[in-house]
Biopython code that builds the backbone (N, CA, C, O; Angstrom):
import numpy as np
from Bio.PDB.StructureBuilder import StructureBuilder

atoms = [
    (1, "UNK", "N", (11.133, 46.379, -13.174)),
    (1, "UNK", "CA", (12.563, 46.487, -12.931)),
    (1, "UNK", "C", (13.248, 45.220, -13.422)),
    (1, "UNK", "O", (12.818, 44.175, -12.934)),
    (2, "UNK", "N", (14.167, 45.138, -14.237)),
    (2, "UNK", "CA", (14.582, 43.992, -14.784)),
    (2, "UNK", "C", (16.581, 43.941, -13.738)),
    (2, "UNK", "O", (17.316, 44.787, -13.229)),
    (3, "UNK", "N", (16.608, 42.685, -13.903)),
    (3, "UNK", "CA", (17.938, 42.422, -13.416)),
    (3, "UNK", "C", (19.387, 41.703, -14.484)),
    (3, "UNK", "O", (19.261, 40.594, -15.003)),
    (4, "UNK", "N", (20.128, 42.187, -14.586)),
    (4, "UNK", "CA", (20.858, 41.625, -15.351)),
    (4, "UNK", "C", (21.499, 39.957, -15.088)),
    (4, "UNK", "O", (22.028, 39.218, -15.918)),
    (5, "UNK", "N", (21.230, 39.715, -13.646)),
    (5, "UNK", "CA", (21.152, 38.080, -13.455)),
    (5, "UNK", "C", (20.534, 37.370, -13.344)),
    (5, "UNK", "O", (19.739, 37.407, -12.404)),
    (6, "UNK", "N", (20.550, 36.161, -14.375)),
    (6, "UNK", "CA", (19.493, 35.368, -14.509)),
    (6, "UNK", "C", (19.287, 35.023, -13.237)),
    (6, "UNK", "O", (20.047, 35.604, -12.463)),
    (7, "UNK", "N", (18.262, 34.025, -12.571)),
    (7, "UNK", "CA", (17.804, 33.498, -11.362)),
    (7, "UNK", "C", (16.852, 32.608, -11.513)),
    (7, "UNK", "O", (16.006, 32.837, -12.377)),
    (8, "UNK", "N", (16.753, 31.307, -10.664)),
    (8, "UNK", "CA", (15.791, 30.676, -10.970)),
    (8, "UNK", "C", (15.672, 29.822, -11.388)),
    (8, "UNK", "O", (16.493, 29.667, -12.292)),
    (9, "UNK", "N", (14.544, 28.415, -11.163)),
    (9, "UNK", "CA", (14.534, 27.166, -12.084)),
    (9, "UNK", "C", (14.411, 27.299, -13.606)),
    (9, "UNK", "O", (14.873, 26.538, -14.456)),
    (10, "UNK", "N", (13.552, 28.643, -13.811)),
    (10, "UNK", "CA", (13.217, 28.876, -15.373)),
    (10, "UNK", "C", (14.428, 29.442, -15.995)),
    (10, "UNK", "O", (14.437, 29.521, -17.223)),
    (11, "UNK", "N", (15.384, 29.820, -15.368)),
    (11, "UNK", "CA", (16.245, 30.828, -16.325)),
    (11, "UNK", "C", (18.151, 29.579, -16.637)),
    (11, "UNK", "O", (19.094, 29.869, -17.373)),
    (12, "UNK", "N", (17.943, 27.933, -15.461)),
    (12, "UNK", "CA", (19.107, 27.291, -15.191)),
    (12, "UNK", "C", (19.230, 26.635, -16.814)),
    (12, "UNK", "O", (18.168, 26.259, -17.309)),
    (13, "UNK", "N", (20.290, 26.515, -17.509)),
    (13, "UNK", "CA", (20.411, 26.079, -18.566)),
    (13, "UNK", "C", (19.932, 24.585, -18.846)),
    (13, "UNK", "O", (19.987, 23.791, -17.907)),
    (14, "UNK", "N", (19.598, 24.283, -19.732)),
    (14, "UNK", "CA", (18.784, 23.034, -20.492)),
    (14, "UNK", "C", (19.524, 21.833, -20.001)),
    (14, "UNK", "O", (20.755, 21.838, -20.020)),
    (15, "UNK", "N", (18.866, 20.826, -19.570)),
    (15, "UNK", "CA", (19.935, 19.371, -19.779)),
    (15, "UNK", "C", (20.491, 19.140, -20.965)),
    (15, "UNK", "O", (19.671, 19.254, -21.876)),
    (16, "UNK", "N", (21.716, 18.819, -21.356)),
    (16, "UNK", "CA", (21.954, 19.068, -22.688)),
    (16, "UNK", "C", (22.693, 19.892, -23.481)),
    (16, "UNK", "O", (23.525, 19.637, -24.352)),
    (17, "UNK", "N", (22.041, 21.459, -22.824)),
    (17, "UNK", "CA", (22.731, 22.303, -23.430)),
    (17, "UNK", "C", (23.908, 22.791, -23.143)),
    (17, "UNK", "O", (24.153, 22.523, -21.966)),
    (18, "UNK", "N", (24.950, 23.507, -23.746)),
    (18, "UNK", "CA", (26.298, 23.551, -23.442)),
    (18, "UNK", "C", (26.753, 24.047, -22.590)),
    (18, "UNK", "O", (27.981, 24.093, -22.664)),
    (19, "UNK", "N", (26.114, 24.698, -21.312)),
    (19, "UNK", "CA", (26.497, 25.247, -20.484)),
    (19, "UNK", "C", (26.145, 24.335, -19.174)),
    (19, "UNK", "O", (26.608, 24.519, -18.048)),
    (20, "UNK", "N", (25.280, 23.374, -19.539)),
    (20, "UNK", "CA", (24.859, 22.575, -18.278)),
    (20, "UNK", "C", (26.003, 21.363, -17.741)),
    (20, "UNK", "O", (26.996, 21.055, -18.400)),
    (21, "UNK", "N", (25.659, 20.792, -16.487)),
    (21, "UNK", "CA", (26.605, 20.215, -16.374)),
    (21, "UNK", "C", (26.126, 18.532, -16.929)),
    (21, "UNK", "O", (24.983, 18.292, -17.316)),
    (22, "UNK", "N", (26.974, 17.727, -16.886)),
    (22, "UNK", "CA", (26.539, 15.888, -17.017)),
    (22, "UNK", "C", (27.195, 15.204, -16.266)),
    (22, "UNK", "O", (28.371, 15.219, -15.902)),
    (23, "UNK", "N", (26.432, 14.664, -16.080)),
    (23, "UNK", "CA", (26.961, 12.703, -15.748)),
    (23, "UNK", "C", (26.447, 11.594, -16.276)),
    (23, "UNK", "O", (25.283, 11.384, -16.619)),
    (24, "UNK", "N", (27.463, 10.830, -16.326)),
    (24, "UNK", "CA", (27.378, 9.970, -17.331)),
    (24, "UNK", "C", (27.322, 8.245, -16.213)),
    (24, "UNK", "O", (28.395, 7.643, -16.170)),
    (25, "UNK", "N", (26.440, 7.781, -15.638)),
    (25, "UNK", "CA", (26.531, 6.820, -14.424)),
    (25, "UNK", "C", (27.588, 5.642, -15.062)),
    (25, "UNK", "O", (28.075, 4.748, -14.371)),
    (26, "UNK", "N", (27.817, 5.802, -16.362)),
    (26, "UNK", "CA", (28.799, 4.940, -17.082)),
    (26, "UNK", "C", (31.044, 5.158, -16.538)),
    (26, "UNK", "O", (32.122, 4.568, -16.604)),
    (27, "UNK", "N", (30.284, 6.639, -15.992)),
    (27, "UNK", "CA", (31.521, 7.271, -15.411)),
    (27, "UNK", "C", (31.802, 7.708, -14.100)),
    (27, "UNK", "O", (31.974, 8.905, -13.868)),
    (28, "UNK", "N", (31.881, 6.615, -12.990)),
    (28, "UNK", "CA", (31.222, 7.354, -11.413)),
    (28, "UNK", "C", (32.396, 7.851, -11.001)),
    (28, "UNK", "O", (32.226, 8.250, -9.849)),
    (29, "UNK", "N", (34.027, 8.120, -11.513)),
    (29, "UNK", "CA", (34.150, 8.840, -10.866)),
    (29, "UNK", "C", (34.521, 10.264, -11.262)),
    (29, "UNK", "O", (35.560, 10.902, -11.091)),
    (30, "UNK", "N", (33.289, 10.593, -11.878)),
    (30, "UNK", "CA", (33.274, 11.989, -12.259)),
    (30, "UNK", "C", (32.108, 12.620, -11.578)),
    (30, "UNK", "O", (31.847, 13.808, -11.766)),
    (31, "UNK", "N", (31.402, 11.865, -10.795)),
    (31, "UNK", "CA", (30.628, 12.593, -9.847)),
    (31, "UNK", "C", (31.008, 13.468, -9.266)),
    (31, "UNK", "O", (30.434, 14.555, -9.328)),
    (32, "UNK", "N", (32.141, 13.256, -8.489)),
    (32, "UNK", "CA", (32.433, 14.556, -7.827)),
    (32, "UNK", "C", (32.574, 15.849, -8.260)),
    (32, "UNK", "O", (32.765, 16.838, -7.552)),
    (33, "UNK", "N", (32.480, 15.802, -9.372)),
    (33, "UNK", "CA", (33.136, 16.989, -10.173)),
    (33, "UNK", "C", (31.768, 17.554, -10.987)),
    (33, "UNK", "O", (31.637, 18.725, -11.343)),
    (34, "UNK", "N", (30.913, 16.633, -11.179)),
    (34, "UNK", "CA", (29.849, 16.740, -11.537)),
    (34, "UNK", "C", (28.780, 17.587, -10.503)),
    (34, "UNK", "O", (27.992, 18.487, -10.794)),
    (35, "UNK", "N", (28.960, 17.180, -9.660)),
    (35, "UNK", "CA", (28.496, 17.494, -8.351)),
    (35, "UNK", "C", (28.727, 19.061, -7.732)),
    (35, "UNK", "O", (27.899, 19.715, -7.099)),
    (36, "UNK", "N", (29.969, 19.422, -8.072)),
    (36, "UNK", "CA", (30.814, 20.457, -7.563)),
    (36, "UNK", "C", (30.187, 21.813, -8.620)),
    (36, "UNK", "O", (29.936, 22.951, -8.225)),
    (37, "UNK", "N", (30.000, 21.156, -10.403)),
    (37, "UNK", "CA", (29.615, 22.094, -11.669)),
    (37, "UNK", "C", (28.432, 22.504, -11.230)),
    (37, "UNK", "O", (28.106, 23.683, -11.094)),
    (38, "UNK", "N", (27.565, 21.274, -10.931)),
    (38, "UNK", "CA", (26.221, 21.594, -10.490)),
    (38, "UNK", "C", (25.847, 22.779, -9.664)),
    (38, "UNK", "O", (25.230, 23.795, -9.984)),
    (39, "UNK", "N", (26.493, 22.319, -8.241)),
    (39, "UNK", "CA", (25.939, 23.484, -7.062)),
    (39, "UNK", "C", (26.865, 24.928, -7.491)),
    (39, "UNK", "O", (26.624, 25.822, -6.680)),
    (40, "UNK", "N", (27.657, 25.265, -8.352)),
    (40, "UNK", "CA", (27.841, 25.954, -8.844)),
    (40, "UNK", "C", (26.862, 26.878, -9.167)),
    (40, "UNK", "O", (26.379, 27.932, -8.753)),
    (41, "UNK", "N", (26.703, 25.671, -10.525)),
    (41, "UNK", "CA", (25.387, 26.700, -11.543)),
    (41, "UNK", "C", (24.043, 26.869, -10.270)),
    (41, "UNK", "O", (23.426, 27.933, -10.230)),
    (42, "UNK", "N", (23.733, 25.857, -9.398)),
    (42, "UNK", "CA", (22.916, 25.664, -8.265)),
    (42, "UNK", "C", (22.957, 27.710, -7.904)),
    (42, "UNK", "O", (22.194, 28.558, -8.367)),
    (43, "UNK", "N", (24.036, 27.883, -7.029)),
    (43, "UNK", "CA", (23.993, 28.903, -6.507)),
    (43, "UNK", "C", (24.383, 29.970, -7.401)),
    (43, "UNK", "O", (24.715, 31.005, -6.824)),
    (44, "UNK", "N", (24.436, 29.984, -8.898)),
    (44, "UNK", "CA", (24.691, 30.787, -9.539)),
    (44, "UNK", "C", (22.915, 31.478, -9.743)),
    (44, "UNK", "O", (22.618, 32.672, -9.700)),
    (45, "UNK", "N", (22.221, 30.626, -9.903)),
    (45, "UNK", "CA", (20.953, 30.509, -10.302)),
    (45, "UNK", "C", (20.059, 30.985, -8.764)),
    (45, "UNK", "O", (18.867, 31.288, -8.809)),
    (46, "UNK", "N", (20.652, 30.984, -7.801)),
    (46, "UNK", "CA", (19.356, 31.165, -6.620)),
    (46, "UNK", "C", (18.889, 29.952, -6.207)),
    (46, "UNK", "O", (18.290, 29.842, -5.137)),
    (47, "UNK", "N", (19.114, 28.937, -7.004)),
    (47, "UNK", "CA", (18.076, 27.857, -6.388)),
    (47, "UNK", "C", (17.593, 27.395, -4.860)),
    (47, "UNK", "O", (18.514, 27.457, -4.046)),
    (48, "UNK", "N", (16.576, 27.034, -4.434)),
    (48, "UNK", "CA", (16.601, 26.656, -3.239)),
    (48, "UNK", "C", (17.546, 25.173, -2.566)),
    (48, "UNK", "O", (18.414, 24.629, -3.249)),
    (49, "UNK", "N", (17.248, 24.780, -1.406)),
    (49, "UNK", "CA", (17.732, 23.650, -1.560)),
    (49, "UNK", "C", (16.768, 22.315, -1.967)),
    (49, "UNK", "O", (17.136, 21.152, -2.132)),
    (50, "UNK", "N", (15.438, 22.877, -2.068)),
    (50, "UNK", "CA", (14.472, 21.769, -2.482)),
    (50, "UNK", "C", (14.750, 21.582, -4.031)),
    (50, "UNK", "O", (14.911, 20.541, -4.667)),
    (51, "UNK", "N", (14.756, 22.683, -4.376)),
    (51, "UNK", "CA", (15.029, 23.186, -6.439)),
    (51, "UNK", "C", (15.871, 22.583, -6.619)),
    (51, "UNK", "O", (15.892, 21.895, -7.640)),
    (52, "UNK", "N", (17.257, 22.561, -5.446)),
    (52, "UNK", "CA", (18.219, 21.689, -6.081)),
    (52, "UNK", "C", (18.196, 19.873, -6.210)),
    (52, "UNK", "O", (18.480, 19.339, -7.282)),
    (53, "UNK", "N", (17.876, 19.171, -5.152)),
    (53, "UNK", "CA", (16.954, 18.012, -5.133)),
    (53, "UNK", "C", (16.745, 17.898, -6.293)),
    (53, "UNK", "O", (17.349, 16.983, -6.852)),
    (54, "UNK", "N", (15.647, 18.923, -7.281)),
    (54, "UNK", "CA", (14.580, 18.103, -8.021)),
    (54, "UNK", "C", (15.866, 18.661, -9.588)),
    (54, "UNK", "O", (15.800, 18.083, -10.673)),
    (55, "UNK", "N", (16.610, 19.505, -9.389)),
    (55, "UNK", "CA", (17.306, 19.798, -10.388)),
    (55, "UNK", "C", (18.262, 19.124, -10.824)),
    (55, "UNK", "O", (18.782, 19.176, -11.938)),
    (56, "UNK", "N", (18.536, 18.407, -9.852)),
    (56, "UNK", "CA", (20.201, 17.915, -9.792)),
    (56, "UNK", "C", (19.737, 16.086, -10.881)),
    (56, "UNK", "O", (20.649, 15.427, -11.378)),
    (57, "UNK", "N", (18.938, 15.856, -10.946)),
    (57, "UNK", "CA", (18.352, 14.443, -11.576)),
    (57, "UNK", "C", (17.857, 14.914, -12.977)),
    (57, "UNK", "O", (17.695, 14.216, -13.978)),
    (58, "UNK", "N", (17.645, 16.312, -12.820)),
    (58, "UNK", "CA", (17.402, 16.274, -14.860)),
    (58, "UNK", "C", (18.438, 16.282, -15.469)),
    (58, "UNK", "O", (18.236, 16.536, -16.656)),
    (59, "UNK", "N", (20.063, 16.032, -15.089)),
    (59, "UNK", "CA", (21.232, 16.389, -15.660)),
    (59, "UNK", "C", (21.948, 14.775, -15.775)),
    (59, "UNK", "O", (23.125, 14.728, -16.133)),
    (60, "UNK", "N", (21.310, 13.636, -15.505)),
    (60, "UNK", "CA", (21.484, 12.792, -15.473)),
    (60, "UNK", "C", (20.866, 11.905, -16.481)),
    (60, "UNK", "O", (19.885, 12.384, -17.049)),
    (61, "UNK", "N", (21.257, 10.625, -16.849)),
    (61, "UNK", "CA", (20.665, 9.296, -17.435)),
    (61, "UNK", "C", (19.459, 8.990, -16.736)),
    (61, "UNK", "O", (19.325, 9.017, -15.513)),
    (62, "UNK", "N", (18.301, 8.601, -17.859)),
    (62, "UNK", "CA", (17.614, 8.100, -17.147)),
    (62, "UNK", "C", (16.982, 6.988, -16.069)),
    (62, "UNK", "O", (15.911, 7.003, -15.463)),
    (63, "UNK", "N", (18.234, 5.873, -16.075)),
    (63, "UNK", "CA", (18.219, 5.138, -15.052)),
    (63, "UNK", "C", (18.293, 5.591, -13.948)),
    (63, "UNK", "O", (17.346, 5.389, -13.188)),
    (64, "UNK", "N", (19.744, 6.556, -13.373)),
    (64, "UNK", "CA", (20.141, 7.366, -12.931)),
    (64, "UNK", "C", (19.093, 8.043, -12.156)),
    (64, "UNK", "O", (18.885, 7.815, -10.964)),
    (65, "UNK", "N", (18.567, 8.721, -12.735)),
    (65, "UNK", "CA", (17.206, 9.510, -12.360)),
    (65, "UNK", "C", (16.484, 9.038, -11.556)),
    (65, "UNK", "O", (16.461, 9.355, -10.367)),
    (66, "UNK", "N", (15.599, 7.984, -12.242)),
    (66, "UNK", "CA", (14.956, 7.092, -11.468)),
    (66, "UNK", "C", (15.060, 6.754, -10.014)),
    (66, "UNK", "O", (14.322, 6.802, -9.030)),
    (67, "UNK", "N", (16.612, 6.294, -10.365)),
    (67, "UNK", "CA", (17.458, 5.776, -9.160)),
    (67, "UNK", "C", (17.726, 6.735, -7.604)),
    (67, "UNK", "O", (17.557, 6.315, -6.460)),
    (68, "UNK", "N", (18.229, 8.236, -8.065)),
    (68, "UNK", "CA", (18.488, 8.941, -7.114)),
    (68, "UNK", "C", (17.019, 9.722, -6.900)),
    (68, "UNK", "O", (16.698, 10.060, -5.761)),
    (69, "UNK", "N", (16.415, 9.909, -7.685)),
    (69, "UNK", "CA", (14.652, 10.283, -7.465)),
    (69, "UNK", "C", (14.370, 9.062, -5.841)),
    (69, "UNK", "O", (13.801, 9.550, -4.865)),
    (70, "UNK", "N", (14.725, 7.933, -5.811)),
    (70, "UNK", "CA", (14.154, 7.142, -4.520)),
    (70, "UNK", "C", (15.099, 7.259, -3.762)),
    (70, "UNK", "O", (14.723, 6.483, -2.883)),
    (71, "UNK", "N", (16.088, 7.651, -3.407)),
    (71, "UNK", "CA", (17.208, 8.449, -2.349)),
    (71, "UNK", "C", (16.115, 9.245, -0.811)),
    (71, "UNK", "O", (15.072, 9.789, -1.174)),
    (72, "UNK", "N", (16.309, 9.252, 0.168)),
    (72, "UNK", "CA", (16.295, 10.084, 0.933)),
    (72, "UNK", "C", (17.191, 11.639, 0.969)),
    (72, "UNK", "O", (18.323, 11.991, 1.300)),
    (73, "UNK", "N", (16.293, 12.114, 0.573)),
    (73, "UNK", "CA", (16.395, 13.973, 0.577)),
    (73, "UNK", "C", (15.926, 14.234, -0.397)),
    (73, "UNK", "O", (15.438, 15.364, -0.414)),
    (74, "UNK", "N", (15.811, 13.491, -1.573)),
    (74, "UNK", "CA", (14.928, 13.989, -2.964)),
    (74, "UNK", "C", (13.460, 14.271, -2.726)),
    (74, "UNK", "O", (12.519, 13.598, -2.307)),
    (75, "UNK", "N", (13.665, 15.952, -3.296)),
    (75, "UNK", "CA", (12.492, 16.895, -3.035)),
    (75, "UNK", "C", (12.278, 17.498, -1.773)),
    (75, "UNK", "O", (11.233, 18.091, -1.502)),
    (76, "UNK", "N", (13.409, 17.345, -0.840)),
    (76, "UNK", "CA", (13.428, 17.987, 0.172)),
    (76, "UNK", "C", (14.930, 18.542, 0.558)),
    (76, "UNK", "O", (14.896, 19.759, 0.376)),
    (77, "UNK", "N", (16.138, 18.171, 0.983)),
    (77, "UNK", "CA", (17.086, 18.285, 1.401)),
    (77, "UNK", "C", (18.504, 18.167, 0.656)),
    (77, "UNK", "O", (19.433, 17.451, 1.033)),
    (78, "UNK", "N", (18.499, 18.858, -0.276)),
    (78, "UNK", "CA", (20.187, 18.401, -1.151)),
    (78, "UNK", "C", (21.106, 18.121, -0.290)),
    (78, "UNK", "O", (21.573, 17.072, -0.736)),
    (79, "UNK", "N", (21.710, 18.391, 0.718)),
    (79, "UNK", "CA", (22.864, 17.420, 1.725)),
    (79, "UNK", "C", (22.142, 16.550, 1.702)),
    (79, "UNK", "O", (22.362, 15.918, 0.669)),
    (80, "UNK", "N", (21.266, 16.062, 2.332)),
    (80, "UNK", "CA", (21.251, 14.468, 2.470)),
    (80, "UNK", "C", (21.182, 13.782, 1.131)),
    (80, "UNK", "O", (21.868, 12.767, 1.007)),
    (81, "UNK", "N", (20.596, 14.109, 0.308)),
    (81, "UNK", "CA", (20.302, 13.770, -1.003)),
    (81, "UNK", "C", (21.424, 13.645, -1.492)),
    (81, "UNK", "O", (21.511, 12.604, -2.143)),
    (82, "UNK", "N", (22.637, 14.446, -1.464)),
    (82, "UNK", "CA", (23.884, 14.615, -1.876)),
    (82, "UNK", "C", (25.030, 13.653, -1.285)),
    (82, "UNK", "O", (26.045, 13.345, -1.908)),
    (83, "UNK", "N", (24.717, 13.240, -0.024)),
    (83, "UNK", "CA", (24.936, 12.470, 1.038)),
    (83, "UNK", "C", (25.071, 10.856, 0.893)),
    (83, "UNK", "O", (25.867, 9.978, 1.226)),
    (84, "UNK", "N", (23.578, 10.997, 0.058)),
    (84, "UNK", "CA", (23.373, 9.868, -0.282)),
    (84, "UNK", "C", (23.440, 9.309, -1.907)),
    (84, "UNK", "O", (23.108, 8.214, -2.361)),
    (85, "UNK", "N", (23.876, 10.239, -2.434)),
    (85, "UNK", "CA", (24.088, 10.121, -3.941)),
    (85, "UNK", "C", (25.633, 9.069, -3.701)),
    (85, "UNK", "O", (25.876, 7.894, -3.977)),
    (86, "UNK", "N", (26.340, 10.032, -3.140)),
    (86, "UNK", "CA", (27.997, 9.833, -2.988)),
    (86, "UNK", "C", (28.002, 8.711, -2.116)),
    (86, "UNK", "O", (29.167, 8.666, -1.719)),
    (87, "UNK", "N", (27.223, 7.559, -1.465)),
    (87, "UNK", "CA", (27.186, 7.548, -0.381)),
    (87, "UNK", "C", (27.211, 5.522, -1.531)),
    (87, "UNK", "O", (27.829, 4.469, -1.370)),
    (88, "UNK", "N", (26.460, 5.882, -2.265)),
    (88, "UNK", "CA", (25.835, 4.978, -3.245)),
    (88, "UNK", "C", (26.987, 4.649, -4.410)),
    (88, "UNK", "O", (26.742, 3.725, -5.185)),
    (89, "UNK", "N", (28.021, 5.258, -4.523)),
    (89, "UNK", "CA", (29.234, 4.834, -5.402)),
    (89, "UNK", "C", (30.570, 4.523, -4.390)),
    (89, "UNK", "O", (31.070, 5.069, -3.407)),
    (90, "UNK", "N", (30.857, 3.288, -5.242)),
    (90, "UNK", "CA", (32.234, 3.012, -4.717)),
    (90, "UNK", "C", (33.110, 4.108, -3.946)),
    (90, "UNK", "O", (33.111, 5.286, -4.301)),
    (91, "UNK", "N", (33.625, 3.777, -3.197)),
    (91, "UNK", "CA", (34.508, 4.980, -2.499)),
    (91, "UNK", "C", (36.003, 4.763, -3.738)),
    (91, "UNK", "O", (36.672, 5.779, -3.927)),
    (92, "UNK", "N", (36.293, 3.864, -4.261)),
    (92, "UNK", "CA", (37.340, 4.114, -5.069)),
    (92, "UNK", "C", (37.118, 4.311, -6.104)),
    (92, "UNK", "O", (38.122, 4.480, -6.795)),
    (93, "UNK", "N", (35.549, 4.427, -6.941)),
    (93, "UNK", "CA", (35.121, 4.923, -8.128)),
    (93, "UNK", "C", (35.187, 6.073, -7.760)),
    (93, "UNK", "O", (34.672, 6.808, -8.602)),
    (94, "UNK", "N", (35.635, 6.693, -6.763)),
    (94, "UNK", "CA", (35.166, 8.316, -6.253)),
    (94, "UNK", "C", (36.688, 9.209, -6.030)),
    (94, "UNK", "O", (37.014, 10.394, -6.094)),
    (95, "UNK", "N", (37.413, 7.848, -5.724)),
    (95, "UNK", "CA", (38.778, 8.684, -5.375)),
    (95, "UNK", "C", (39.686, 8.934, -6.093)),
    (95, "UNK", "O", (39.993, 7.867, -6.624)),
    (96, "UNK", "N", (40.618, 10.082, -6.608)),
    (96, "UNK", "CA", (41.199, 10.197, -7.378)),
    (96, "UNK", "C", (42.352, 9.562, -8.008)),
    (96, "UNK", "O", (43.383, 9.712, -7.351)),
    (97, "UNK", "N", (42.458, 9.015, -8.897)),
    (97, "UNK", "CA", (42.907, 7.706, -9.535)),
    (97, "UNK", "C", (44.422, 8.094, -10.161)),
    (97, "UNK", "O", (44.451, 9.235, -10.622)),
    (98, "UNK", "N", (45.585, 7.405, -10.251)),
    (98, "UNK", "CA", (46.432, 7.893, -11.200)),
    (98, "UNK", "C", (46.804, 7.887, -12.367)),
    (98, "UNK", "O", (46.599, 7.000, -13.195)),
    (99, "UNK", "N", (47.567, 9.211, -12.555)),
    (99, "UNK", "CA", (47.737, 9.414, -14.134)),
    (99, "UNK", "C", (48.949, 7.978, -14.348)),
    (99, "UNK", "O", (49.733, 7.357, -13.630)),
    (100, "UNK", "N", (48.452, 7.962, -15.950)),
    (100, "UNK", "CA", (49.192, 6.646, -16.729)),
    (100, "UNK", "C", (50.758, 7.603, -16.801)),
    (100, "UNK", "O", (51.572, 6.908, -17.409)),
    (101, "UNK", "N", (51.362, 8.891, -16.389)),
    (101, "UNK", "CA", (52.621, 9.337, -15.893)),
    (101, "UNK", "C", (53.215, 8.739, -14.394)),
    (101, "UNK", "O", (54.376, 8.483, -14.076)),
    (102, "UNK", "N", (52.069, 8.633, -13.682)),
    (102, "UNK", "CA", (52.506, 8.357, -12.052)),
    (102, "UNK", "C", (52.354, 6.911, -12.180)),
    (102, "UNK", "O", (53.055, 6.234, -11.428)),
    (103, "UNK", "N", (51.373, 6.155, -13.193)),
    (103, "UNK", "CA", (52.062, 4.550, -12.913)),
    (103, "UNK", "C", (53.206, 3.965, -13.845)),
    (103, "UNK", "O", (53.809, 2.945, -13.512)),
    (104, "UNK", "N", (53.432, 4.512, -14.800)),
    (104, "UNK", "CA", (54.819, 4.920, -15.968)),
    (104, "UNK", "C", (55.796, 4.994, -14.149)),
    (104, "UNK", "O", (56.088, 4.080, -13.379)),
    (105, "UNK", "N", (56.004, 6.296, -14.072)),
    (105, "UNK", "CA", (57.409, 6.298, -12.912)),
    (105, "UNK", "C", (57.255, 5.658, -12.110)),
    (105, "UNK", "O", (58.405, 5.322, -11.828)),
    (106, "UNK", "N", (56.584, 5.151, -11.412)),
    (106, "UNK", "CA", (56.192, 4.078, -10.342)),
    (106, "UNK", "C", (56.683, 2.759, -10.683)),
    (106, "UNK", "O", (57.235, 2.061, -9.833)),
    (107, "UNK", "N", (56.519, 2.389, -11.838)),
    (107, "UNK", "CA", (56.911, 1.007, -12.248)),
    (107, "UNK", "C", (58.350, 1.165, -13.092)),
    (107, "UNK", "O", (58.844, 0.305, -13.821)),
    (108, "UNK", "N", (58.778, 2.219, -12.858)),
    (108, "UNK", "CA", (60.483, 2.486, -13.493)),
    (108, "UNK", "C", (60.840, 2.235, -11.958)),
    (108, "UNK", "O", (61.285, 1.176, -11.517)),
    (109, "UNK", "N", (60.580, 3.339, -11.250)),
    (109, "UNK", "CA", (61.048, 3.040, -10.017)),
    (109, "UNK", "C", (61.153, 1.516, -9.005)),
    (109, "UNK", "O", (62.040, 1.004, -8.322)),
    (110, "UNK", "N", (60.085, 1.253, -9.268)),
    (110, "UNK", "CA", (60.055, -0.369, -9.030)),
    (110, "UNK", "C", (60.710, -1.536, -9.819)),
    (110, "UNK", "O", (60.560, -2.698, -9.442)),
    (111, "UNK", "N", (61.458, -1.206, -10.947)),
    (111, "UNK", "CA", (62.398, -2.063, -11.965)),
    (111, "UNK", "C", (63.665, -1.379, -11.579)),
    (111, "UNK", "O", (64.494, -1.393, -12.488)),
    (112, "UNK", "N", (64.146, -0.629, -10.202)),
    (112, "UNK", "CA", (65.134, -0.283, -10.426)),
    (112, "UNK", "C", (65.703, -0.892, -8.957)),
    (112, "UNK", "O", (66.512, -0.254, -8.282)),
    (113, "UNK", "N", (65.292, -1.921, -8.637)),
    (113, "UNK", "CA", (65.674, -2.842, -7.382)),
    (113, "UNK", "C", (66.283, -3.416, -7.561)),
    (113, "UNK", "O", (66.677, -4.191, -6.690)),
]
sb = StructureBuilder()
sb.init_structure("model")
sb.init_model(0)
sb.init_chain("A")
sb.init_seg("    ")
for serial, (resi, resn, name, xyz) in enumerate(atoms, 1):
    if name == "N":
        sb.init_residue(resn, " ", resi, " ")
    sb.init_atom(name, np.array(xyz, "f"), 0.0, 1.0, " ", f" {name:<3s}", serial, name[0])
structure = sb.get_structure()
């Protein structure tokens, strides 16, 4: 019996390939968003939450890897693992930053004292 949805660690798209997600540790605050593509494709795919653990580090740099590979929850628990990914970047590398429009009017507004 075949299924028309893929499922599975074997069937989640390539690191790399154009459908997968990235991060770039050169860019932390795109984690979140990185994070968000992931458990996406995560639950698009079936994965478990251990699968996700060991999945979520092939989409990364290899420092990176290394790095969240020695995390508590890796290979067992994606919340904590996830927990502790986010837990490990700046809280203002994380928070959403403003557009060069909102500091443009901000600093009109502030020359108009």
């Amino acid at each position: 019996m075949s299924t028309s949805m893929a499922t599975g660690v074997l069937d989640i798209p390539a690191p790399g390939s154009r459908r997968a997600p990235e991060f770039d540790s050169r860019n932390p605050e795109e984690l979140k968003e990185f994070l968000e593509e992931f458990e996406e494709l995560a639950e698009r795919y079936g994965l478990t939450t251990k699968e996700k653990t060991k999945m979520v580090v092939k989409y990364v740099d290899k420092e990176t890897k290394k790095f969240w590979k020695r995390l508590e929850g890796y290979g067992d628990d994606y919340v904590m693992l996830k927990r502790k990914i986010m837990g490990t970047y700046s809280k203002t590398l994380l928070e959403d930053k403003p557009t060069v429009a909102e500091l443009v009017k901000l600093v009109k507004k502030s020359g108009e004292h």
